[in-house]
ROSE-4610 file (N, C-alpha, C; in Angstrom, 1 decimal, always signed):
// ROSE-4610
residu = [X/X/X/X/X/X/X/X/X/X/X/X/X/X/X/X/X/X/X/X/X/X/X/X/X/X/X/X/X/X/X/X/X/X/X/X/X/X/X/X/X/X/X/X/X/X/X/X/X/X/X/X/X/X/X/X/X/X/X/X/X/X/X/X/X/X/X/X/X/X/X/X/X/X/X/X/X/X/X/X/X/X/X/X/X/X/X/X/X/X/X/X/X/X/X/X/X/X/X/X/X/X/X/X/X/X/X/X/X/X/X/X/X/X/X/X/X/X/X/X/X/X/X/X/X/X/X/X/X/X/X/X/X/X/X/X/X/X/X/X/X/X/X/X/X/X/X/X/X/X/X/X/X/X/X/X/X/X/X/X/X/X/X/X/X/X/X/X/X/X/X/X/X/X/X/X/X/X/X/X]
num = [1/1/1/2/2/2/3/3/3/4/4/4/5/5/5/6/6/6/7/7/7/8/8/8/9/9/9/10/10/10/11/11/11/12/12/12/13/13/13/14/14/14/15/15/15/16/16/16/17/17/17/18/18/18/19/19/19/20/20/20/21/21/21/22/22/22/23/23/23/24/24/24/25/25/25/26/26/26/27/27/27/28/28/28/29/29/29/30/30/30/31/31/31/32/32/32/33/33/33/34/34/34/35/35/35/36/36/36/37/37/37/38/38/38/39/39/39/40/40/40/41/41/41/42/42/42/43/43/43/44/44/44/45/45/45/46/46/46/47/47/47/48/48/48/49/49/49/50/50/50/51/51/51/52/52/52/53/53/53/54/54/54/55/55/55/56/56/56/57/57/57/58/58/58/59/59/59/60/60/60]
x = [+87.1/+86.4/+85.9/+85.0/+84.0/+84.7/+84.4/+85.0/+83.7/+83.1/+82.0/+82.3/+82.0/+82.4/+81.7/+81.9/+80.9/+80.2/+78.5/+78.2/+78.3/+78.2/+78.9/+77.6/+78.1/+77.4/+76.9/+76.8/+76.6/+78.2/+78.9/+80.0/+80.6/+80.7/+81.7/+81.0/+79.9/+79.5/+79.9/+79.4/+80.1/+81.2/+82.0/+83.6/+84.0/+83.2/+83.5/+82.8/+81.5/+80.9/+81.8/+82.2/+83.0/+82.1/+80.8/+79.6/+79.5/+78.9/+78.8/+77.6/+77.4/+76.8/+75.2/+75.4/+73.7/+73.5/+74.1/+73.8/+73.1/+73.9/+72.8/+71.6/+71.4/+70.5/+69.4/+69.7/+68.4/+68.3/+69.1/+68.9/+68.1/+68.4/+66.7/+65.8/+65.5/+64.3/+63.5/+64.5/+63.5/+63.8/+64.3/+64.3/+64.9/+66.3/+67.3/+68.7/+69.4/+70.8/+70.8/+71.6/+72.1/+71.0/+70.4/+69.6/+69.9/+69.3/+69.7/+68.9/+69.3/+68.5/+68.6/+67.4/+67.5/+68.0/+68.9/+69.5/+69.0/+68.1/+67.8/+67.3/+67.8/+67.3/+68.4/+69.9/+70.3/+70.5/+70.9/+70.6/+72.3/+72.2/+73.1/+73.5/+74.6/+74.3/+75.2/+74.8/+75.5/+76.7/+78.3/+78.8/+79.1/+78.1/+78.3/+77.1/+75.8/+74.8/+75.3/+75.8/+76.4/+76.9/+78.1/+78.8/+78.3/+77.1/+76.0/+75.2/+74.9/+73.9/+74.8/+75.9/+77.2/+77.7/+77.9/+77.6/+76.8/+75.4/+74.2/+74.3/+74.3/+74.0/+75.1/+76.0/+76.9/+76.9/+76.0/+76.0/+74.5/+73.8/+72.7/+72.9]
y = [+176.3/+175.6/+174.3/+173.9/+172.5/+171.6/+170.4/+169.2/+168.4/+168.8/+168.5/+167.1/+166.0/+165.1/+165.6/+165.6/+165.5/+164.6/+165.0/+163.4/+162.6/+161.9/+160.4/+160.6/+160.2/+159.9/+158.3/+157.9/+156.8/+156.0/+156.7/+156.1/+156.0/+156.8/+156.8/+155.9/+155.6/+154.6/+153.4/+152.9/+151.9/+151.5/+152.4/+152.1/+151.5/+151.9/+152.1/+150.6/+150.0/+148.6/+147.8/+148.5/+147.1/+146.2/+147.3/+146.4/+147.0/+146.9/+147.6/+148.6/+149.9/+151.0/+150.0/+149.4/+149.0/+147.9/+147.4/+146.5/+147.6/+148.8/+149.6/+150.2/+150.5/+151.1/+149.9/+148.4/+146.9/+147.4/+147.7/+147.6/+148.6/+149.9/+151.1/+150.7/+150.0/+149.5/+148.2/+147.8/+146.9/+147.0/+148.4/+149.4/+148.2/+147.9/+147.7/+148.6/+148.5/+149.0/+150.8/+151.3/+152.4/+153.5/+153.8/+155.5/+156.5/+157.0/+158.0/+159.3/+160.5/+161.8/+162.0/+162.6/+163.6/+165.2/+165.3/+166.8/+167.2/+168.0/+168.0/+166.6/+166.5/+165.3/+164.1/+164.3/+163.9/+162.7/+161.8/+160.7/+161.3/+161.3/+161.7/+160.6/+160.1/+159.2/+160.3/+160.1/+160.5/+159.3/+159.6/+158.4/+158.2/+158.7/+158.3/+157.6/+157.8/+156.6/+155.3/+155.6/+154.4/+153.4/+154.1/+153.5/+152.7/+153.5/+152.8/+152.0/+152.1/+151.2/+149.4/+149.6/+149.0/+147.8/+148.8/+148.3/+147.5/+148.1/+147.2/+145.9/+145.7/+144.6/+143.7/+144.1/+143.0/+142.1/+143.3/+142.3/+141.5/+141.8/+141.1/+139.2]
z = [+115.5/+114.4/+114.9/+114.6/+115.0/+113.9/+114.6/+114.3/+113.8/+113.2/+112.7/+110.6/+111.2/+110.3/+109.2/+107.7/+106.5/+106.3/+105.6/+105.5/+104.1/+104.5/+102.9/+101.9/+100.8/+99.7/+99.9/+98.5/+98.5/+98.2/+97.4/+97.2/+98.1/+99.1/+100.5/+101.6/+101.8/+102.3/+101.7/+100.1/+99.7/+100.2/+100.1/+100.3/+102.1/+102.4/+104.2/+104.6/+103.9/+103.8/+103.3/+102.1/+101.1/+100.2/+100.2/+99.2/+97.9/+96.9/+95.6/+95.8/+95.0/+94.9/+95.1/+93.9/+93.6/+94.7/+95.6/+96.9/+97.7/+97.9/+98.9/+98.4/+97.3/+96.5/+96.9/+96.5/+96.6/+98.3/+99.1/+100.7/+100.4/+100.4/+100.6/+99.3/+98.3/+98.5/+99.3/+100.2/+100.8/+102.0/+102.5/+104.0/+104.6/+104.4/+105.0/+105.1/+105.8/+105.8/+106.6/+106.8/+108.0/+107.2/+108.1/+107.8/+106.9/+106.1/+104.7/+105.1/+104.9/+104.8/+103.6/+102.7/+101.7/+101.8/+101.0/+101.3/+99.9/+99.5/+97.8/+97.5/+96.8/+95.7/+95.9/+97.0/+97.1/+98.5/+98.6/+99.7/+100.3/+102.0/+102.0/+104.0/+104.1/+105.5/+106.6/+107.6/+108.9/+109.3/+108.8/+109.5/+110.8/+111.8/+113.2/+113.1/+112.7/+112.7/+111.7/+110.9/+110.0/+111.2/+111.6/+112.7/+113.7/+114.2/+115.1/+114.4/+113.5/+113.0/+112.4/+112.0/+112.0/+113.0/+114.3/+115.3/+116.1/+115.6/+116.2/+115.4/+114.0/+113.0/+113.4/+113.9/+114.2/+115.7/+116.8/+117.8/+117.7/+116.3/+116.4/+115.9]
């Protein structure tokens, strides 16, 4: 069986930032904050790019 992570919602990212729902929501409209795919209708993050993306903002 693959070890394959799930990807986060919006609320499971919240939680993992420590920011409120509608802080990331203002970030993707003004194309800031870690990468989103649409799966359906639904916004969905990879948390290994989170992580990288995470990463990068902090050594900037």
């Amino acid at each position: 069986m693959s070890s394959v992570e799930p990807l986060w919602t919006v609320e499971d990212l919240s939680a993992f930032l420590g920011v409120p729902v509608h802080t990331i929501r203002g970030w993707r409209t003004k194309h800031y904050g870690p990468p989103a795919r649409r799966v359906g209708k639904h916004l969905r993050w990879d948390p290994a790019k989170v992580r990288e993306w995470f990463n990068s903002a902090e050594a900037a």
